[in-house]
matplotlib code that plots the C-alpha trace (Angstrom):
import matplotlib.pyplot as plt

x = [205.9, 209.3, 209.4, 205.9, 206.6, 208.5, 205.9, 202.9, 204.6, 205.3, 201.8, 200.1, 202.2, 200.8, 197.2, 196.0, 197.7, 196.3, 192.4, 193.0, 193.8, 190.8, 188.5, 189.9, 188.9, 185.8, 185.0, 186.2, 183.8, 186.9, 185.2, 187.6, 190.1, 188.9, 187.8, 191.1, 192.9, 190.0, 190.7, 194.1, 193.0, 190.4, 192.6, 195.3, 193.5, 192.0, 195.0, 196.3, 193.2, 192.7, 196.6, 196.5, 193.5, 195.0, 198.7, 196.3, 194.1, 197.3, 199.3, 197.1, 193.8, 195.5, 199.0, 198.6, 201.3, 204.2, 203.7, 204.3, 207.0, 209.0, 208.7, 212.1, 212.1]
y = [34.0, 32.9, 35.8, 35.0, 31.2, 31.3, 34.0, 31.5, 28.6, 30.6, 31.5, 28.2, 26.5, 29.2, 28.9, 26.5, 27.4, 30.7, 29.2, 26.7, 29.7, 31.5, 28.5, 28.2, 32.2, 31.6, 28.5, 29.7, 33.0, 35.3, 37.4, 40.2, 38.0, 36.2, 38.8, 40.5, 37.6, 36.5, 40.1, 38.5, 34.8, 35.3, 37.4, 35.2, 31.9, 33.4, 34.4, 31.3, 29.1, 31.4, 30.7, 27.2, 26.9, 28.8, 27.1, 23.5, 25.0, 26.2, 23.2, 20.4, 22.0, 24.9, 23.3, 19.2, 18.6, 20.9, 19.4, 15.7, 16.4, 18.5, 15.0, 13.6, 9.6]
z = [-57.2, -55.8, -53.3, -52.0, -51.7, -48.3, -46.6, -47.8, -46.2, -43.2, -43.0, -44.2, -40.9, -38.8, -39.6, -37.5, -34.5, -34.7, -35.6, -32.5, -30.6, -32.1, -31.5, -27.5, -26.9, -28.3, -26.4, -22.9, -23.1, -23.6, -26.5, -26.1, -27.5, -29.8, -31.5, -31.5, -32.5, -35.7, -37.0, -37.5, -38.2, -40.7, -43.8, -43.1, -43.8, -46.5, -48.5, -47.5, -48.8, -52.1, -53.2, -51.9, -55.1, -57.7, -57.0, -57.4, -60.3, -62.3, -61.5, -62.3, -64.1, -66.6, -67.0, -66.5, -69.5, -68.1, -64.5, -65.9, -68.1, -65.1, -63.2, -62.3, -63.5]

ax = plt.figure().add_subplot(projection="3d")
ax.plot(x, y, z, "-o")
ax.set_aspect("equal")
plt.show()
């Protein structure tokens, strides 16, 4: 998990540049582009919202104790 940490920050900070991008070429009639860039967009945000659950569901759902005891007073 540690080696995929920095890449899903990376991504999750790029994510809504790249749909505002998406959402502009699909607004101003440039389908050629948008297109292009979705292809891109859409697995990224995605991965991005799938982790951003389990990370939640495992933090706070599976393992409540061991996040409250890891809590620095």
């Amino acid at each position: 998990m540690s080696r995929h940490l920095p890449v899903l920050v990376v991504l999750a900070a790029a994510v809504p540049f790249l749909a505002i991008a998406t959402h502009y070429f699909g607004i101003t009639d440039q389908p050629h582009r948008h297109i292009r860039l979705a292809r891109r967009t859409f697995p990224i945000w995605l991965y991005v919202s799938v982790t951003g659950v389990v990370v939640y569901l495992m933090l706070y759902q599976l393992f409540p104790a061991a996040a409250i005891e890891t809590k620095i007073p």
